[in-house]
Chimera marker file (.cmm) of the C-alpha trace (Angstrom):
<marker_set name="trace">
<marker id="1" x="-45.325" y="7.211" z="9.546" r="1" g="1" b="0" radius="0.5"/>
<marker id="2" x="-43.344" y="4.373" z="7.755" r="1" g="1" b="0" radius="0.5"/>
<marker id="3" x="-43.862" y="6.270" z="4.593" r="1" g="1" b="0" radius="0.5"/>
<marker id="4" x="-41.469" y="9.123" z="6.011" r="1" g="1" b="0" radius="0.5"/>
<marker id="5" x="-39.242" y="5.947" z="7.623" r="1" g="1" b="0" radius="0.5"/>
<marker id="6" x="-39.020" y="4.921" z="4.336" r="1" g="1" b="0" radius="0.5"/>
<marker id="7" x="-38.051" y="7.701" z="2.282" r="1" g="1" b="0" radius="0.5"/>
<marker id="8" x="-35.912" y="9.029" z="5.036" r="1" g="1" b="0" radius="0.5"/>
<marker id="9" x="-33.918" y="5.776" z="4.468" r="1" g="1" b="0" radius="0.5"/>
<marker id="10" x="-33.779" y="6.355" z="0.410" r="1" g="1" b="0" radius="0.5"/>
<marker id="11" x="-32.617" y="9.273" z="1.449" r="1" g="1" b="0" radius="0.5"/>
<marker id="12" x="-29.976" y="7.731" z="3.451" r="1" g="1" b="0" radius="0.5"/>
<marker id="13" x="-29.040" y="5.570" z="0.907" r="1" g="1" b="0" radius="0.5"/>
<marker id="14" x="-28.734" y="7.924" z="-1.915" r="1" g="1" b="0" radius="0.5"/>
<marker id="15" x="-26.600" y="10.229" z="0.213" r="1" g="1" b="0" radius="0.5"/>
<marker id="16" x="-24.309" y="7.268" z="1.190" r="1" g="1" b="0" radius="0.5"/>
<marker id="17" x="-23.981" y="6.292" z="-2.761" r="1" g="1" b="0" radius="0.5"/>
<marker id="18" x="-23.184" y="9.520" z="-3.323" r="1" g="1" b="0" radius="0.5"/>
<marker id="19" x="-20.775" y="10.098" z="-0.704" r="1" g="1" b="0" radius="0.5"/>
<marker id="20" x="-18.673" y="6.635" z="-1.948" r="1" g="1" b="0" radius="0.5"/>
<marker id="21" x="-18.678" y="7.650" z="-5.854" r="1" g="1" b="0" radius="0.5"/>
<marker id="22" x="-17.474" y="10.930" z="-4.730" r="1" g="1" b="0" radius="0.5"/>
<marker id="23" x="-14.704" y="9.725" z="-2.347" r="1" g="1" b="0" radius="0.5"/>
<marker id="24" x="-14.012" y="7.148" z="-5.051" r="1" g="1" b="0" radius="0.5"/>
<marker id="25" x="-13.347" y="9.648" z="-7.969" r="1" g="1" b="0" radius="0.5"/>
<marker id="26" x="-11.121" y="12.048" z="-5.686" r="1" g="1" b="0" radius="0.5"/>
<marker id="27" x="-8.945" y="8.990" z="-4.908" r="1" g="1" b="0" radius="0.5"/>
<marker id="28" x="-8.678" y="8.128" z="-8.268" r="1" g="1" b="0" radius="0.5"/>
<marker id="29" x="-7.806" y="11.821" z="-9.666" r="1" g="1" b="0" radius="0.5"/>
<marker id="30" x="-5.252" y="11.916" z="-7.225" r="1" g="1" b="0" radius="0.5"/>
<marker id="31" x="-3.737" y="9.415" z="-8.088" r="1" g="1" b="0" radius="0.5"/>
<marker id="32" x="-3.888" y="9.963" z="-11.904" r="1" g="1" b="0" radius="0.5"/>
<marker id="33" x="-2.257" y="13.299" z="-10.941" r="1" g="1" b="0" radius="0.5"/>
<marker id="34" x="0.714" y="11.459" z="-9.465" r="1" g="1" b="0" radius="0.5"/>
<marker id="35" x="0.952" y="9.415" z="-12.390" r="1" g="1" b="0" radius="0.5"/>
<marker id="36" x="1.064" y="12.810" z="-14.598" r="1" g="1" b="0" radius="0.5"/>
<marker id="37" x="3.881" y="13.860" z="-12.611" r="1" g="1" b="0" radius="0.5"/>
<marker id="38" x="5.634" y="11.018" z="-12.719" r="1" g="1" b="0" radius="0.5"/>
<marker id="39" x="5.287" y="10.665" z="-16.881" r="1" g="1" b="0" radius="0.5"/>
<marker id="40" x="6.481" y="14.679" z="-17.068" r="1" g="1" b="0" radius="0.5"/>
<marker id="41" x="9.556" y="13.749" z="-14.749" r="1" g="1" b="0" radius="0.5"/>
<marker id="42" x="10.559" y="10.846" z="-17.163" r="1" g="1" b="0" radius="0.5"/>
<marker id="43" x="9.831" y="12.574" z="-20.218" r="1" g="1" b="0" radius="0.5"/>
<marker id="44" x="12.106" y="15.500" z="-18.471" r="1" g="1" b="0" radius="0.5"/>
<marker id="45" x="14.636" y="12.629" z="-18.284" r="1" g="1" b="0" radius="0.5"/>
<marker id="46" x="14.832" y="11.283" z="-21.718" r="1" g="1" b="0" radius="0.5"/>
<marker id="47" x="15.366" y="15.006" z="-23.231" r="1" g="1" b="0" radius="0.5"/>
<marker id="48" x="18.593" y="15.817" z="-20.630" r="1" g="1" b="0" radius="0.5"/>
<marker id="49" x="16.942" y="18.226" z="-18.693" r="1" g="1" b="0" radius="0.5"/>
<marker id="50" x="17.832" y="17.421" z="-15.679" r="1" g="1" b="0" radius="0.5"/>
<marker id="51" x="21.181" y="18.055" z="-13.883" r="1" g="1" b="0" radius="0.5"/>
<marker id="52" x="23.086" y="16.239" z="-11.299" r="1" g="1" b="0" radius="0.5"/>
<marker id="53" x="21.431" y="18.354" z="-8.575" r="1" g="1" b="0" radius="0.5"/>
<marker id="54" x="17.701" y="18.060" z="-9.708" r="1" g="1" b="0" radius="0.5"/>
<marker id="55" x="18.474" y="14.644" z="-10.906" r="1" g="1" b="0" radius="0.5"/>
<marker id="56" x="17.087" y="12.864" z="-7.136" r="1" g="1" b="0" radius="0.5"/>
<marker id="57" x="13.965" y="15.362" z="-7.251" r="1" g="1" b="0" radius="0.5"/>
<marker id="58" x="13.101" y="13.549" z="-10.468" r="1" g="1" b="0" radius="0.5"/>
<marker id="59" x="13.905" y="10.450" z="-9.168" r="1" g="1" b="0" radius="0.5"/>
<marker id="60" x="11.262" y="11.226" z="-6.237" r="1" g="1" b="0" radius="0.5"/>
<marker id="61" x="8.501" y="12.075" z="-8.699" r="1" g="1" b="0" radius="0.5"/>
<marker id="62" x="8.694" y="9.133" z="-10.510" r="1" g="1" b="0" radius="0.5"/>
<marker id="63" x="8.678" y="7.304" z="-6.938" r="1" g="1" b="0" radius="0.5"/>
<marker id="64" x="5.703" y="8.884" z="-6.312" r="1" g="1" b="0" radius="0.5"/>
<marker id="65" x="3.782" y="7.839" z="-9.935" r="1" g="1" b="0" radius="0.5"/>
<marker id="66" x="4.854" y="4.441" z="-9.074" r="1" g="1" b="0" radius="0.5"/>
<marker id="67" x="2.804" y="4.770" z="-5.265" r="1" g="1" b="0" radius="0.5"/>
<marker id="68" x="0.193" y="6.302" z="-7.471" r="1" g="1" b="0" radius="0.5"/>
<marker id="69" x="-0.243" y="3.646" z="-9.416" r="1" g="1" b="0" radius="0.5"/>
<marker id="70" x="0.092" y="0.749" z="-6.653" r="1" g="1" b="0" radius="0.5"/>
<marker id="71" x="-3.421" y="1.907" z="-5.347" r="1" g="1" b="0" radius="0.5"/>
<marker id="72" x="-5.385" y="0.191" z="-8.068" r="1" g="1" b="0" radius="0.5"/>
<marker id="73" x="-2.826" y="-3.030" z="-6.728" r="1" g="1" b="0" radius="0.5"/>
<marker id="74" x="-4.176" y="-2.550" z="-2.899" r="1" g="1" b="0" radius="0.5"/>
<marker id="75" x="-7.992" y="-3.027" z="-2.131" r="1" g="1" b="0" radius="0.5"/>
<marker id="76" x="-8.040" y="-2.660" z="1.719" r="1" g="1" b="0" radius="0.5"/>
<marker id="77" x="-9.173" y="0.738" z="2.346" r="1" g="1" b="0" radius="0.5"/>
<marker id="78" x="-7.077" y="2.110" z="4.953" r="1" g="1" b="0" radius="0.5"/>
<marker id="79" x="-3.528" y="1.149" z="3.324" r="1" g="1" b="0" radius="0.5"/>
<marker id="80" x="-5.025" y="2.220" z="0.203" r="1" g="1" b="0" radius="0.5"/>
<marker id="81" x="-5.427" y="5.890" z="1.725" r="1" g="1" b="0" radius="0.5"/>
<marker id="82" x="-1.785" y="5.157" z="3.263" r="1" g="1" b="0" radius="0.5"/>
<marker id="83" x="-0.166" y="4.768" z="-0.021" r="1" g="1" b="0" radius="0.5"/>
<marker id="84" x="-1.929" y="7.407" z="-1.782" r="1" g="1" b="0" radius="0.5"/>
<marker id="85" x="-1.010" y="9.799" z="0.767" r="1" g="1" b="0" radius="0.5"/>
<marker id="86" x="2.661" y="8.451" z="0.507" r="1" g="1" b="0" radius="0.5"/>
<marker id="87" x="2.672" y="9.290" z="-3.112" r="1" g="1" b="0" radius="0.5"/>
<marker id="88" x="1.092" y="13.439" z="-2.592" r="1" g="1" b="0" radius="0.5"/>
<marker id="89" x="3.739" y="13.425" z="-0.679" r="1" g="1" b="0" radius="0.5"/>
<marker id="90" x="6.327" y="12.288" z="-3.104" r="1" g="1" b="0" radius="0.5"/>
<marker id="91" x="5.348" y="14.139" z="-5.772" r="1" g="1" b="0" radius="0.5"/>
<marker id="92" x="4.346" y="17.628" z="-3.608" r="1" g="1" b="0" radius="0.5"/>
<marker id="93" x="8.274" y="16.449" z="-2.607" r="1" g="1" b="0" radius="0.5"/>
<marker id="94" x="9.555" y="16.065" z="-6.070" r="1" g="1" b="0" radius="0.5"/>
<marker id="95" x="8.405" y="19.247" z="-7.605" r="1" g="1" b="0" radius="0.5"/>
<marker id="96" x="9.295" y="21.067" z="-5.218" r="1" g="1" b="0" radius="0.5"/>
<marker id="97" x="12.314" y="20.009" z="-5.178" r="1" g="1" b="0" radius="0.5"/>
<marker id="98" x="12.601" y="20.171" z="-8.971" r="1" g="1" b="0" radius="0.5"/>
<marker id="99" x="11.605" y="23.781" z="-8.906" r="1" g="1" b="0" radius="0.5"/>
<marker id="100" x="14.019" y="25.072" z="-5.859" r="1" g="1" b="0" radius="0.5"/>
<marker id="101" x="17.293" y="23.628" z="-7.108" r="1" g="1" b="0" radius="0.5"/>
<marker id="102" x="16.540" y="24.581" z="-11.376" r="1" g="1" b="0" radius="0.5"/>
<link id1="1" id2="2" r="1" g="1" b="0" radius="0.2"/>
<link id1="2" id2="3" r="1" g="1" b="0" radius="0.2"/>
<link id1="3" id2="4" r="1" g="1" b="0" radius="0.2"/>
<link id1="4" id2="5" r="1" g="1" b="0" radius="0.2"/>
<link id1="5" id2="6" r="1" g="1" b="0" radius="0.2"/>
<link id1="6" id2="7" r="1" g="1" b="0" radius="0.2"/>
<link id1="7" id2="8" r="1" g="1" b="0" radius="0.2"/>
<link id1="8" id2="9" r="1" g="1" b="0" radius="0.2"/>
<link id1="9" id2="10" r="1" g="1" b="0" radius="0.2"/>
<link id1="10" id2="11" r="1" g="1" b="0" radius="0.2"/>
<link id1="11" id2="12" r="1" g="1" b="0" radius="0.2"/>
<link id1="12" id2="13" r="1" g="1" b="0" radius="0.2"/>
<link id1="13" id2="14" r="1" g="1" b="0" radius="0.2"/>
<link id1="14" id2="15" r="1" g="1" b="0" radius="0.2"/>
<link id1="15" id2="16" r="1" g="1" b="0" radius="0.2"/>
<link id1="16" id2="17" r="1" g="1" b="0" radius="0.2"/>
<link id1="17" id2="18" r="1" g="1" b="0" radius="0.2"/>
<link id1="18" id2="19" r="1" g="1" b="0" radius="0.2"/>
<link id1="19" id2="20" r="1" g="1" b="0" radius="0.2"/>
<link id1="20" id2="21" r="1" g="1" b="0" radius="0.2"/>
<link id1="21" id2="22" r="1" g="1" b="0" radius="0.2"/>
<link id1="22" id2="23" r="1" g="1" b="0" radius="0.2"/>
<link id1="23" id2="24" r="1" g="1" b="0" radius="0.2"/>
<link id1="24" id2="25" r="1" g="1" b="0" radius="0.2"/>
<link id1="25" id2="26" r="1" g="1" b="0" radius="0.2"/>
<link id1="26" id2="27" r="1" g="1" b="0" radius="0.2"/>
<link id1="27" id2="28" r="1" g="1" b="0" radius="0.2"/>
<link id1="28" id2="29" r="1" g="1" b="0" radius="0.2"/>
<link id1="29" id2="30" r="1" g="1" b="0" radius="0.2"/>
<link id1="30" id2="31" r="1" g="1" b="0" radius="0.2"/>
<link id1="31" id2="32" r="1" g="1" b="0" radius="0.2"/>
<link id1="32" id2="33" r="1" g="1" b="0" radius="0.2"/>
<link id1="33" id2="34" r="1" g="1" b="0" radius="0.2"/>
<link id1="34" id2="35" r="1" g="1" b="0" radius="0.2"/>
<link id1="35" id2="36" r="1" g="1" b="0" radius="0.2"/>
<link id1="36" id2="37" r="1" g="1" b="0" radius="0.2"/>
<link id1="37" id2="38" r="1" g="1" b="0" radius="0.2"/>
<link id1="38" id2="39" r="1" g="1" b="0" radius="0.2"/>
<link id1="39" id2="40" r="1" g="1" b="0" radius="0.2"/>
<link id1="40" id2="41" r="1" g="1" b="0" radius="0.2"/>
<link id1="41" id2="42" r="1" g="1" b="0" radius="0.2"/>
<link id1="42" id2="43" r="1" g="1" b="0" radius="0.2"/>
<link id1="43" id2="44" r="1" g="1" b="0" radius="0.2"/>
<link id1="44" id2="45" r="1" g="1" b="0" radius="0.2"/>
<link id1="45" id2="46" r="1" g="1" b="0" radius="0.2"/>
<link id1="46" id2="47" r="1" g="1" b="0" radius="0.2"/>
<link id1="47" id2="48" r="1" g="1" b="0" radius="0.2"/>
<link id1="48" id2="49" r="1" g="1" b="0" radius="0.2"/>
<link id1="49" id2="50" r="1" g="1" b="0" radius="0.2"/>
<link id1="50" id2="51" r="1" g="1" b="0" radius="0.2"/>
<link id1="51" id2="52" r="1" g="1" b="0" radius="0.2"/>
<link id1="52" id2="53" r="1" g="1" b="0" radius="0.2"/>
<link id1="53" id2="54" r="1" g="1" b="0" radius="0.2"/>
<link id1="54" id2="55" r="1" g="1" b="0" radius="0.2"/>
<link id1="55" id2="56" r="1" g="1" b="0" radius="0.2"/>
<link id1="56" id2="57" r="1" g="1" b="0" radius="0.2"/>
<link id1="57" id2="58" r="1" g="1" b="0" radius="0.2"/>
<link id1="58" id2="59" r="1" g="1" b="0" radius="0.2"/>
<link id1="59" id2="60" r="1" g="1" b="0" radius="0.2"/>
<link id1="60" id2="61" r="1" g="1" b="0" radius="0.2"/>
<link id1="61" id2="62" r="1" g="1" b="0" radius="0.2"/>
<link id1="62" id2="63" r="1" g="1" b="0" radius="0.2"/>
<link id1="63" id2="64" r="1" g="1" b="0" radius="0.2"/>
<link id1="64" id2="65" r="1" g="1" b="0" radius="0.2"/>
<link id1="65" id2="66" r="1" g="1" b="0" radius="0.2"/>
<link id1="66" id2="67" r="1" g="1" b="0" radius="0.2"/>
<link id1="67" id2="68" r="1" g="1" b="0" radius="0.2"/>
<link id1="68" id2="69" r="1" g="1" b="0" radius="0.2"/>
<link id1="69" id2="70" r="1" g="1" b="0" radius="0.2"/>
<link id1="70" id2="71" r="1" g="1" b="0" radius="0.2"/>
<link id1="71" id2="72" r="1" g="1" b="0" radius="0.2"/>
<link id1="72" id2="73" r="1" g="1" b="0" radius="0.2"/>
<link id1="73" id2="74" r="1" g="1" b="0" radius="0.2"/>
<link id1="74" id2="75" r="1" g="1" b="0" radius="0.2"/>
<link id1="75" id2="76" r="1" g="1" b="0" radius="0.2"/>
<link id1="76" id2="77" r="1" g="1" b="0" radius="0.2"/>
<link id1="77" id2="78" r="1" g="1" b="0" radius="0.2"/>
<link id1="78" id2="79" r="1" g="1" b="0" radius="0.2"/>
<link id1="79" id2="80" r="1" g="1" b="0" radius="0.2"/>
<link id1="80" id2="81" r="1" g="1" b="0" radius="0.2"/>
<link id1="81" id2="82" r="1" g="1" b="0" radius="0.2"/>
<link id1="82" id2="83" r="1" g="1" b="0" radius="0.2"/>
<link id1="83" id2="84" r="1" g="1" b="0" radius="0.2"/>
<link id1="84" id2="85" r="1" g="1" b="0" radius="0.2"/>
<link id1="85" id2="86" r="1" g="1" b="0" radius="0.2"/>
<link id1="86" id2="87" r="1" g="1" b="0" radius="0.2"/>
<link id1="87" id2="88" r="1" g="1" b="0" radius="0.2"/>
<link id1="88" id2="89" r="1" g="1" b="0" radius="0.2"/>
<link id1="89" id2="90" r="1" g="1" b="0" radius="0.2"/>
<link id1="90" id2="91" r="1" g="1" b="0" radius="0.2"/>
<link id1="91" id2="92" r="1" g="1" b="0" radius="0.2"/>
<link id1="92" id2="93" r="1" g="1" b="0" radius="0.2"/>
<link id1="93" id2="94" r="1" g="1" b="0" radius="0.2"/>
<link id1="94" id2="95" r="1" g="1" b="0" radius="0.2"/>
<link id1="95" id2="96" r="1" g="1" b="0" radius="0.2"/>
<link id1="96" id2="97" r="1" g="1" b="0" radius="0.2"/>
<link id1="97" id2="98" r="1" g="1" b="0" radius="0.2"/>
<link id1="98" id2="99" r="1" g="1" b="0" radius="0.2"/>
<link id1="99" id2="100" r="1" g="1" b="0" radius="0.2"/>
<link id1="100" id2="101" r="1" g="1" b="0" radius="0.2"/>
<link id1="101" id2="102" r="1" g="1" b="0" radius="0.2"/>
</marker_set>
């Protein structure tokens, strides 16, 4: 009996571990993807591409690389998953933007 107590517990464990590493690794994508917009919408910038209408929307994405990156800066949890979700918003914000008034 403490044999299956025990390995139901590894079990557990290793689900657990896995769970975190995953949860871990989406945070960070997303946030790398943030940063990707933001770097396109500067580099967008320093050509001339953008106009005095789309000019904000870029403005926005680069906002939103900047919350992207201030999650590595904030180790609670829970205002870590605030600011992350601040900058998907920025940048799902941006582009669009970018993209209705080109």
């Amino acid at each position: 009996m403490e044999e299956r107590a025990a390995a139901a517990e590894a079990y557990r464990t290793s689900v657990s571990r896995l769970q975190h590493t995953a949860h871990r690794n989406m945070r960070q994508t997303v946030a790398y993807a943030t940063v990707f917009v933001a770097v396109m919408a500067t580099w967008m910038i320093f050509i001339g591409q953008p106009t005095p209408t789309t000019f904000p929307w870029y403005a926005v994405s680069i906002l939103s690389g900047a919350f992207g990156l201030s999650t590595y800066v904030v180790r609670e949890p829970r205002p870590r998953l605030y600011v992350l979700a601040a900058a998907v918003v920025l940048a799902v914000v941006g582009v669009t933007g970018i993209f209705l008034t080109d």
